[in-house]
C-alpha positions as CSV (number, residue, x, y, z in Angstrom):
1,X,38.0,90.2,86.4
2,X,40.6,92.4,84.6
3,X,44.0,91.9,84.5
4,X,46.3,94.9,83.8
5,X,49.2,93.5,80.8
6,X,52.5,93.3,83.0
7,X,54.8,95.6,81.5
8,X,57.3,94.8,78.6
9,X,60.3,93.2,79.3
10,X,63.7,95.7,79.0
11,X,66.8,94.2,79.1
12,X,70.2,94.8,77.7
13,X,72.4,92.0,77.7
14,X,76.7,92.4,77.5
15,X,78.9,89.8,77.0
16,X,83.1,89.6,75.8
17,X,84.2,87.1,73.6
18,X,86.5,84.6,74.7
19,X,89.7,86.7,72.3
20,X,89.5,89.7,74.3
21,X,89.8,88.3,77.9
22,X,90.2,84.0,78.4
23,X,89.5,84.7,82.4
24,X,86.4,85.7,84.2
25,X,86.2,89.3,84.9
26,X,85.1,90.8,88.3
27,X,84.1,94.5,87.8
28,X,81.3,96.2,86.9
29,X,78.9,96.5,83.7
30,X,77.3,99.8,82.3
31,X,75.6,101.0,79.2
32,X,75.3,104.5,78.4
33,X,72.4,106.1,76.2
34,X,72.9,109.7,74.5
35,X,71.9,111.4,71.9
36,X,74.9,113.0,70.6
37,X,77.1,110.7,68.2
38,X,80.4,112.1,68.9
39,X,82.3,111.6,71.5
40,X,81.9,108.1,71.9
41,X,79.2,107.6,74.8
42,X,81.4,106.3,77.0
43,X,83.9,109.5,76.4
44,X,80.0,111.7,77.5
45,X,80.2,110.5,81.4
46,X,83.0,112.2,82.3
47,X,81.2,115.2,84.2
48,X,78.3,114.8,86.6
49,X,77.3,118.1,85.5
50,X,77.0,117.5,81.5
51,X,76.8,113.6,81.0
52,X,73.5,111.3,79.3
53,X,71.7,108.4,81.5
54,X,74.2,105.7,81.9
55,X,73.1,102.5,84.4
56,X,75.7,100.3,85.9
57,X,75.8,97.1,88.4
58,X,78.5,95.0,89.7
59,X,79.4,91.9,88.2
60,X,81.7,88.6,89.5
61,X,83.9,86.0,88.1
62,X,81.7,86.6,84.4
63,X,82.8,84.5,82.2
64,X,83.8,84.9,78.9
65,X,80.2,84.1,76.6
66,X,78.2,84.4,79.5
67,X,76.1,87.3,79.3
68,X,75.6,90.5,82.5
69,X,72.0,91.9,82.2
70,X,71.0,95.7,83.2
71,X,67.0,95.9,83.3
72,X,64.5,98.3,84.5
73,X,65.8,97.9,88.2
74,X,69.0,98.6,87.2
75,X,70.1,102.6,88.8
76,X,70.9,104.9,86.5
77,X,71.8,108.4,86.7
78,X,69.9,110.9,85.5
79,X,67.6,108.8,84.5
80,X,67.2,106.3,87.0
81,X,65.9,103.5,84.7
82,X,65.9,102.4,81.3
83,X,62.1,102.1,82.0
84,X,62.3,106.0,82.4
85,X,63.9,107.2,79.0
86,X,61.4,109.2,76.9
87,X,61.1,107.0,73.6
88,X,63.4,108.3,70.6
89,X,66.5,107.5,68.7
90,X,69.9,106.9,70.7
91,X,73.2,105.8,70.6
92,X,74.5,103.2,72.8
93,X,77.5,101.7,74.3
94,X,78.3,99.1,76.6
95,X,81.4,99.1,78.8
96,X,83.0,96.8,81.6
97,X,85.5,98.0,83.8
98,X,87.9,95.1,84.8
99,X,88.5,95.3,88.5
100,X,91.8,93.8,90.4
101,X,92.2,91.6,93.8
102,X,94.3,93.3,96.2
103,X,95.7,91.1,99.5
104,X,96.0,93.7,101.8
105,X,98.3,93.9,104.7
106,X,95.3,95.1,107.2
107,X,94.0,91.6,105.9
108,X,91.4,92.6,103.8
109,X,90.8,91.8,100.3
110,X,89.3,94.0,97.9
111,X,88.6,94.2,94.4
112,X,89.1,97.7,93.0
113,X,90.4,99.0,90.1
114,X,94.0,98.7,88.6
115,X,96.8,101.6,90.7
116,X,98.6,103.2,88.0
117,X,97.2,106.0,85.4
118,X,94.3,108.5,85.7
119,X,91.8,106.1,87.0
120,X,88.7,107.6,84.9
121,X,86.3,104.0,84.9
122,X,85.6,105.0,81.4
123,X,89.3,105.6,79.9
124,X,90.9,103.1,81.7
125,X,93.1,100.9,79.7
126,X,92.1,96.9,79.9
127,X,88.6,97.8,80.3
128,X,86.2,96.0,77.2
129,X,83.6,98.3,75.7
130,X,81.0,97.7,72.5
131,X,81.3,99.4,69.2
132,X,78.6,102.3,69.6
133,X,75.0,101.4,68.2
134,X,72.4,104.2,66.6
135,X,69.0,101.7,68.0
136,X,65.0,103.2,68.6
137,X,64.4,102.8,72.5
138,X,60.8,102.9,73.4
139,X,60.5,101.2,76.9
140,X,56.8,100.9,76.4
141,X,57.2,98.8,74.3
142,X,60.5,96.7,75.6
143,X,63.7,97.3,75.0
144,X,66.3,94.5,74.0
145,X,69.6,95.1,72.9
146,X,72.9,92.3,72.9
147,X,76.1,94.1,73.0
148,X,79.1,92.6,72.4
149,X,82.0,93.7,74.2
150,X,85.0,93.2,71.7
151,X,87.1,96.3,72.1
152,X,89.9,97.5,74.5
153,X,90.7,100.6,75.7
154,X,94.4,100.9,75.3
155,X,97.2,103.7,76.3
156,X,97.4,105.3,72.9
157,X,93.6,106.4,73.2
158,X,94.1,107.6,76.8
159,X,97.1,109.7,75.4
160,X,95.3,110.8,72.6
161,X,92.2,111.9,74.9
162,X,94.2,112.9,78.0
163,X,97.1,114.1,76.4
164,X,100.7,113.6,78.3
165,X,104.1,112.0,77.9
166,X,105.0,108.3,78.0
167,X,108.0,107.3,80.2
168,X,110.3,106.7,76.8
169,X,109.8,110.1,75.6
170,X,112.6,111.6,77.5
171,X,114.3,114.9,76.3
172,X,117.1,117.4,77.2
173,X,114.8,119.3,78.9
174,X,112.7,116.1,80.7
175,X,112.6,113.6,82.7
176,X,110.5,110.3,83.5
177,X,111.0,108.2,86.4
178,X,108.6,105.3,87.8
179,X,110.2,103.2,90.8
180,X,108.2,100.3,92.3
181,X,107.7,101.0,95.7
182,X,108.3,98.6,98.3
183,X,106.3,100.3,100.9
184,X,103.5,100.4,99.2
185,X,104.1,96.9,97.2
186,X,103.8,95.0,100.9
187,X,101.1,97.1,101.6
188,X,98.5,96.2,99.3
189,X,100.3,92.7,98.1
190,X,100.7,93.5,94.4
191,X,103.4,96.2,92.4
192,X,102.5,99.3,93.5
193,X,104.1,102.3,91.3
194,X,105.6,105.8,92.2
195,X,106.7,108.3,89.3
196,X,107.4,111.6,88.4
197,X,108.2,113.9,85.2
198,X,111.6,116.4,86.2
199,X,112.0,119.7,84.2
200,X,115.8,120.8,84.0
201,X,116.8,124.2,83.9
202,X,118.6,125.8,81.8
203,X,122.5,125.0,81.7
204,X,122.3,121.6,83.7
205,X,124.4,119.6,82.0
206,X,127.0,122.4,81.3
207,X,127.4,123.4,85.0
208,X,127.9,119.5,86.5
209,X,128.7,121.2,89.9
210,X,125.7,122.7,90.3
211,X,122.6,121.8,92.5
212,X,119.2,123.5,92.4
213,X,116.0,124.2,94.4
214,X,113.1,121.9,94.0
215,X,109.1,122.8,93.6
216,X,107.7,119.5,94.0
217,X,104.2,120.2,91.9
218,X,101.3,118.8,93.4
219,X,97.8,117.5,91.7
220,X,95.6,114.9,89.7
221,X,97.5,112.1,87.9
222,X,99.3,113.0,84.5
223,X,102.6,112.7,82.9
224,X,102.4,115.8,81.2
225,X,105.2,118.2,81.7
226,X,105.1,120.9,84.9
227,X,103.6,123.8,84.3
228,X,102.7,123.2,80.7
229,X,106.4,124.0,79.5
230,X,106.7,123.3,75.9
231,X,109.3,123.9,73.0
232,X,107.0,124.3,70.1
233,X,104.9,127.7,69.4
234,X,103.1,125.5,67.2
235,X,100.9,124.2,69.6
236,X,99.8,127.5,71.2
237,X,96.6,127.9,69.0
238,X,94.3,129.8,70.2
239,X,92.1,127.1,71.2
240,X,95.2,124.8,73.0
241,X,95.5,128.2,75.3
242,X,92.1,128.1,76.1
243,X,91.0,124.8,76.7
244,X,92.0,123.4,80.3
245,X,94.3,126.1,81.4
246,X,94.7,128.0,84.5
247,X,93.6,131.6,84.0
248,X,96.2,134.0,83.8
249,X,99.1,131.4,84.3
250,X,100.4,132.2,80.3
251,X,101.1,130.0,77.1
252,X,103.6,127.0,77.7
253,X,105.7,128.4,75.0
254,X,105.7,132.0,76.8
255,X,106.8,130.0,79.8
256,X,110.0,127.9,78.0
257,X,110.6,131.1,76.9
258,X,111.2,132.4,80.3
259,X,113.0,129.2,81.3
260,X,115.4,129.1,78.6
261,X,116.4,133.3,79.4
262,X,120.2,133.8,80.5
263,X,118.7,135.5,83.5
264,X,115.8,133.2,84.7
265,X,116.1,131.3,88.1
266,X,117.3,127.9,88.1
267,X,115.4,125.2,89.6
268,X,113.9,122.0,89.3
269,X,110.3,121.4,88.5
270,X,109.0,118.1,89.2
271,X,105.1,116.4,89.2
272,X,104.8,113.7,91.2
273,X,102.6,110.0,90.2
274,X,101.2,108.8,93.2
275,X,97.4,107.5,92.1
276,X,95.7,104.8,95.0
277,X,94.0,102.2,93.5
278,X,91.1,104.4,95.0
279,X,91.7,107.6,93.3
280,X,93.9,109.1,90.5
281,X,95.4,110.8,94.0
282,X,97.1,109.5,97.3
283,X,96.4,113.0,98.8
284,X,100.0,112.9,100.0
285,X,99.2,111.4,102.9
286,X,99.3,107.5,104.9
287,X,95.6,106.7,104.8
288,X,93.5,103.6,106.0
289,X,92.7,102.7,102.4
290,X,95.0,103.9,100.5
291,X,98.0,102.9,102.9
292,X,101.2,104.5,103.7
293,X,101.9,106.6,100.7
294,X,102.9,109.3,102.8
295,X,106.0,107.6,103.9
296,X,106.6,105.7,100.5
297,X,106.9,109.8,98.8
298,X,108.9,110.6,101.7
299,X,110.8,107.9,102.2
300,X,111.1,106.6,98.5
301,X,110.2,109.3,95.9
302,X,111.6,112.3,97.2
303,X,115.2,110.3,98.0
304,X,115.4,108.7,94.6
305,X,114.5,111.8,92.8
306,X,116.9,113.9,95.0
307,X,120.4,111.3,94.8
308,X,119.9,110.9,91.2
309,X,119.5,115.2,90.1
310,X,121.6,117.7,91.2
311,X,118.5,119.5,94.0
312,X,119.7,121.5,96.5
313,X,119.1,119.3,99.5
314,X,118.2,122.1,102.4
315,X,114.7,122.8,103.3
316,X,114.6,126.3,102.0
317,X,115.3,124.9,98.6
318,X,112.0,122.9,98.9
319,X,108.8,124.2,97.4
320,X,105.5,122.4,97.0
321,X,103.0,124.0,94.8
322,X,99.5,122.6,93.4
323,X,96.1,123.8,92.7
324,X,92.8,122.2,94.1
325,X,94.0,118.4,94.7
326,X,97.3,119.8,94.6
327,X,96.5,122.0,97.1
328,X,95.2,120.4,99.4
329,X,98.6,118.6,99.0
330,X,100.9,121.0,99.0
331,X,99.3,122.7,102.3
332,X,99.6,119.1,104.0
333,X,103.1,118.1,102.9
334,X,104.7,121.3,104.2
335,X,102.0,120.9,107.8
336,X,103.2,117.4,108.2
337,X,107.1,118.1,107.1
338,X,107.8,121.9,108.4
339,X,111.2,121.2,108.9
340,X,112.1,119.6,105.0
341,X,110.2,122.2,103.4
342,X,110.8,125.4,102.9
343,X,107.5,126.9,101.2
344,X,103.9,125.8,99.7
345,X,102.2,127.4,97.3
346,X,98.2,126.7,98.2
347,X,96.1,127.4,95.0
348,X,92.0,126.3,95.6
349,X,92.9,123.7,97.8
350,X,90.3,120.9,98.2
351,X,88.3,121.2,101.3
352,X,91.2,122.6,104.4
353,X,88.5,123.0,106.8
354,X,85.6,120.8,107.8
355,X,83.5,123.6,109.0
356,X,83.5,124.5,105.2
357,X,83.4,121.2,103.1
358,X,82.7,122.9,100.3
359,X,78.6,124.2,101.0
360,X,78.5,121.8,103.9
361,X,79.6,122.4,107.6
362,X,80.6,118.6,108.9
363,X,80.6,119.4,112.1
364,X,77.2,121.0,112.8
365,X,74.7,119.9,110.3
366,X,73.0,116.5,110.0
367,X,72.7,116.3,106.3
368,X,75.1,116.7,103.1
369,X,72.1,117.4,100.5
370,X,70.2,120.3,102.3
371,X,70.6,122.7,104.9
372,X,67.2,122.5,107.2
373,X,66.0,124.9,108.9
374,X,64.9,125.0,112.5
375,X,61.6,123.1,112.6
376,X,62.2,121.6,109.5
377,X,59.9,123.8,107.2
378,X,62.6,124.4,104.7
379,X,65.9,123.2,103.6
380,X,68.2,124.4,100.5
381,X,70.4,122.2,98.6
382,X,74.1,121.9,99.0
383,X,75.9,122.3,96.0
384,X,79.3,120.6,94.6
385,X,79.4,123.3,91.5
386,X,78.6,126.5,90.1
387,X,80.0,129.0,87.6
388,X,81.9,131.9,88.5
389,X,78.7,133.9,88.3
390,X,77.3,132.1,90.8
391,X,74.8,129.9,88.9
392,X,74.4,126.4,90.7
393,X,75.0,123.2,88.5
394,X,75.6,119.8,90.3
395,X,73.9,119.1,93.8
396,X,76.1,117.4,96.4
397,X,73.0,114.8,95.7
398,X,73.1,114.3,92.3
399,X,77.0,113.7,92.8
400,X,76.6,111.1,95.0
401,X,74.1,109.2,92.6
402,X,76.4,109.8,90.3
403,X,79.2,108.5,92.2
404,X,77.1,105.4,93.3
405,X,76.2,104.2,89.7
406,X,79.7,104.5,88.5
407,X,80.7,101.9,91.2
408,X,79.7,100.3,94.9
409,X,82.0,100.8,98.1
410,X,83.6,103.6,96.9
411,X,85.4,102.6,94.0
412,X,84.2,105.4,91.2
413,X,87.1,107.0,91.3
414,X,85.7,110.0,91.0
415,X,85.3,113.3,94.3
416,X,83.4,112.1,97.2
417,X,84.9,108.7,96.9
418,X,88.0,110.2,96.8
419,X,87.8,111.9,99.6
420,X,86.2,108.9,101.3
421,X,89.5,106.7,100.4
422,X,91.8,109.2,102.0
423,X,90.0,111.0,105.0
424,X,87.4,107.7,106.0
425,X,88.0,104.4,108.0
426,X,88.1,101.3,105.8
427,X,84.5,99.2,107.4
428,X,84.5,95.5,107.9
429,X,84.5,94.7,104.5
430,X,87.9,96.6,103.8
431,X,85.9,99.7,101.6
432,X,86.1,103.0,102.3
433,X,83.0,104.6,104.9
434,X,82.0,107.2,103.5
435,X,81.2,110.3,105.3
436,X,77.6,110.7,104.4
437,X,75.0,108.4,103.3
438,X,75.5,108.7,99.6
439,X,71.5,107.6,99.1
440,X,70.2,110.0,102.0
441,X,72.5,112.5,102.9
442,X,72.9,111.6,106.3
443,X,76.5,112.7,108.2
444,X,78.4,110.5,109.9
445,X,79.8,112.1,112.7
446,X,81.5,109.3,113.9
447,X,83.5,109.0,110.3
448,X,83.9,113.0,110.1
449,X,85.6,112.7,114.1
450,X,87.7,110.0,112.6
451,X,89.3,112.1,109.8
452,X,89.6,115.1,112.1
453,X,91.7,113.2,114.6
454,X,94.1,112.2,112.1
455,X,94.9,115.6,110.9
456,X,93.1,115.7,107.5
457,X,91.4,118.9,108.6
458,X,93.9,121.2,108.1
459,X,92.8,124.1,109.7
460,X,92.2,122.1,112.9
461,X,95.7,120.7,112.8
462,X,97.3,123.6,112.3
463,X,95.3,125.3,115.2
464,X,96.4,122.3,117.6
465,X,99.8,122.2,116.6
466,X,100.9,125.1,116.6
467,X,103.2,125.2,119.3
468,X,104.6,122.4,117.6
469,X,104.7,123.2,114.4
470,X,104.1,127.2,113.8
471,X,107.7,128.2,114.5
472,X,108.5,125.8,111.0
473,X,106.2,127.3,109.1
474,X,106.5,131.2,110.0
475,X,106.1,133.5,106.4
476,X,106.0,130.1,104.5
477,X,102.8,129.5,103.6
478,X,100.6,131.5,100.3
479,X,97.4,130.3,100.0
480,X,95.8,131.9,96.6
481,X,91.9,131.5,95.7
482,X,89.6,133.0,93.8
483,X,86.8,134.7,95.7
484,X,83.7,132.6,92.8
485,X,85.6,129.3,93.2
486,X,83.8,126.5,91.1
487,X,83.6,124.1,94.1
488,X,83.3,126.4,96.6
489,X,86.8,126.3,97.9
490,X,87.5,129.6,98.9
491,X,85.2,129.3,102.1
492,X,87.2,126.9,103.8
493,X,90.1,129.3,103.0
494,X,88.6,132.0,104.4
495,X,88.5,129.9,108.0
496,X,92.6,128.7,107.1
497,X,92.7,132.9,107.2
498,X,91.3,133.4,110.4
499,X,93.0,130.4,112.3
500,X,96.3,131.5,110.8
501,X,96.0,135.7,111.1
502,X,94.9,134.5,115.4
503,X,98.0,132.5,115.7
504,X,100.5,133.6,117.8
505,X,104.1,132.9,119.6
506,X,105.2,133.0,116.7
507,X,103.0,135.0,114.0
508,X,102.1,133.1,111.2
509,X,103.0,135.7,108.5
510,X,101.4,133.4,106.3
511,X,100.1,135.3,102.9
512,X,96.1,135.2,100.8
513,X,95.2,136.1,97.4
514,X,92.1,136.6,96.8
515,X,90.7,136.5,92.9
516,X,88.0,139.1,92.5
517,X,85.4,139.7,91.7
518,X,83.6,136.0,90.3
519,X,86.8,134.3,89.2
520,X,86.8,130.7,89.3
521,X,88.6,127.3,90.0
522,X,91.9,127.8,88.5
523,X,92.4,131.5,89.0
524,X,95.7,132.2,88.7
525,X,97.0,136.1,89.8
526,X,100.4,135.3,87.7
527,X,102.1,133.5,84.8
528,X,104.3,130.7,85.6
529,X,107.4,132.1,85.2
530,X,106.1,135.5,87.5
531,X,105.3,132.4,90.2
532,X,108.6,131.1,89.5
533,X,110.5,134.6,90.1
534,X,108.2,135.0,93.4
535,X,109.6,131.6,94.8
536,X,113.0,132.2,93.5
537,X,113.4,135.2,95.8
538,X,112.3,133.4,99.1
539,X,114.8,131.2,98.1
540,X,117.9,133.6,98.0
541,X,116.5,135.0,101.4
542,X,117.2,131.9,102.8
543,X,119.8,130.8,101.1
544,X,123.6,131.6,102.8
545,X,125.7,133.4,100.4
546,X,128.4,131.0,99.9
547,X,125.7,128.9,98.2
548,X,123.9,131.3,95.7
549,X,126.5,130.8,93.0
550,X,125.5,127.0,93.2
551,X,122.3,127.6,91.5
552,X,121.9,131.1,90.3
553,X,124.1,131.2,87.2
């Protein structure tokens, strides 16, 4: 009787010496195969849409010598196996993301990753990682591989990738602060961090009497200063202005150059730092994972920032402003605060409506990957991105795998589980439940009720409070878009506009810019210091005259 030869073993095998961590580590393993030399591997899964096979599990209490092995039934994404990978030449990395205990105060404990920074698994500083290895993989024929993880990621690299400004790097013109919060501290039962980077205006320390209004800038985590204001020309190459910059928003340089005018308005810009240990992001908001960041910004942030510069303390002097993330936030700040706030600024907001989450309409469909139709002889895939011309690139399927071999219980740190973190119930275990089954698609309506009763779909909430909370926010609200957006943003918009433009006793007055035609995420219809000018004058409208002279100089 024949046998068939069981198939060769594949194994890679990553270990840390005892020099770069003397404690066991609970986190989670990977090892990331690509055929590109440069970036590092580890520097090539930042995109769901452009990065190589990467494989990942979860490891505990590993100690230092002892070796964490990914085999054929380790998950992958995009390939789903080491067994899978056509045979050829590759360079590989290994990498272990060093996870944190948090005590909660809801009496869970979790391990997640560490609060403060951007939070990108593979940039994050303390996290071990190999020195990259050119091998031949050829899983029929077995793959072994030992790598050792005896490097660190440290804060000079993710400045030098990431860019930004430490909190020592202070200026004429900036600001850092980073506070501890209490709040949040008790909350999760270690030091949990607040911060922000302030842009004077011109003239502030030569006109000690004056105070100013505020935009409170919204978005991901970075220290980098608002609105890309800088002092040196220099740095506006060609290429610096066109990599990762709004379109049409202007060169920093054009933009200090506004600023520093005799004849500019004064204000205050300020970025807030609020990341969850979760997401890069709190969202703004209290949240059954994240806790109650919310009332730590309001509560902690805003007043420390506001006794120690010269703002203008009145709610018309109060402007959030933020694009995608940001707008999502600045849309719920000024909903949830209409009477401290004076204006927001809504560029792309993440998803506002949940009969438009992105492709997928929570309320009425069963499933996140595909819409079926009746009978179930077809179904087309939802989509999480596309280009402005309208080619599709990532499947809201292929995200979630994605999403799921970066980490377990939510803890990527990446979109979905983002949105899990701040919109979802925590489950039994004290992780985030996600909204969808991130392996089949399936909606949980149960979850997506959840988030809509606590006002995290912003159209609903606007629509059942308005009696409430519409008189607040009359003729302050801009919501900007344009019409191709990346993520498919602009379609929950579009249901903002027609909950708003029905709204009545009062009128909502509220304003939309649409980008057209096929302009993308980040569409911008002015330069920063045209935005400026456009707030500015709001402003005086509602500012009484014996006040103007306090600011406008």
């Amino acid at each position: 009787m024949l046998h068939s030869a069981p198939p060769p073993p594949i194994s890679v095998r990553l270990s840390f010496p005892t020099s770069m961590h003397a404690a066991p580590i609970t986190g989670r393993v990977y090892v990331i195969v690509t055929r590109e030399h440069a970036p590092d591997p580890r520097l090539q899964v930042l995109s769901p849409e452009t990065s190589p096979p990467f494989f990942g599990k979860d490891v505990r209490a590993l100690r230092p010598g002892e070796s964490a092995l990914i085999d054929a039934s380790t998950e992958g994404y995009v390939a789903t196996s080491l067994a899978s990978l056509p045979a050829g030449d590759y360079y590989v990395e290994g990498l272990l993301s060093v996870y944190t205990s948090y005590h909660r105060a809801d009496g869970h404990t979790i391990w997640a990753p560490p609060q403060w920074g951007e939070q990108i698994f593979s940039l994050e500083p303390g996290n071990l990682h190999s020195a990259v290895e050119r091998v031949h993989l050829d899983p029929q024929h077995g793959i072994s591989l030992h790598l050792v993880l005896d490097r660190v990621i440290t804060d000079a690299e993710v400045a030098n990738v990431l860019g930004g400004q430490g909190y020592n790097n202070d200026t004429p013109w900036i600001k850092h602060i980073r506070i501890l919060s209490p709040t949040l501290t008790r909350w999760w039962g270690r030091p949990i961090y607040l911060g922000a980077t302030i842009l004077l205006p011109k003239g502030y320390a030569s006109h000690p009497n004056s105070h100013y209004p505020v935009v409170y800038n919204q978005g991901h985590f970075n220290q980098k200063i608002p609105w890309e204001f800088t002092t040196d020309a220099s740095t506006e190459t060609p290429q610096a202005t066109a990599a990762g910059k709004r379109e049409g928003v202007g060169t920093g340089y054009e933009f200090y150059e506004a600023w520093n005018s005799d004849h500019f308005p004064r204000f205050l810009l300020v970025t807030w730092q609020h990341p969850c240990p979760f997401f890069d992001d709190s969202y703004a908001v209290n949240s059954a994972n994240c806790g109650p960041f919310g009332d730590a910004l309001m509560h902690e942030l805003i007043p420390y920032i506001e006794s120690r510069f010269r703002v203008l303390r009145e709610p018309y002097a109060r402007i959030t402003e933020g694009g995608s993330t940001g707008g999502w936030e600045s849309l719920v700040l000024l909903e949830q605060h209409p009477k401290f706030f004076g204006q927001a600024w809504v560029f792309d907001p993440d998803p506002i409506d949940f009969h438009a989450f992105q492709e997928i309409n929570l309320y009425d469909e069963p499933n996140a990957f595909a819409l079926v139709t009746p009978g179930g002889w077809h179904s087309f895939a939802h989509f999480f991105s596309r280009t402005p011309a309208g080619q599709a690139l990532c499947s809201e399927q292929a995200l979630s795998r994605y999403e799921e071999v970066m980490a377990s219980h939510g803890r990527s740190e990446y979109q979905l589980d983002g949105w899990w973190a701040i919109f979802d119930p925590a489950g039994s275990d004290g992780y985030p439940l996600p909204m969808w089954n991130m392996r089949t698609g399936a909606i949980d309506t149960s979850v997506v009720a959840y988030a809509r009763d606590r006002g995290y779909d912003l159209t609903y909430y606007v629509q059942h409070n308005w009696s409430q909370i519409g008189p607040d926010l009359v003729g302050k609200l801009h919501f900007l878009v344009g019409d191709m957006d990346s993520y498919f943003l602009n379609l929950a918009v579009y249901k903002m506009q027609g909950a708003l433009e029905a709204a009545t006793d009062p009128a909502s007055r509220a304003t939309f810019t649409y980008g057209r035609p096929m302009k993308g995420h980040g569409w911008h219809p002015m330069t920063w210091a045209q935005l400026l000018e456009e707030m500015a004058q709001q402003v005086r409208r509602n500012t009484p005259a014996d006040e103007l002279t306090q600011w406008n100089y």
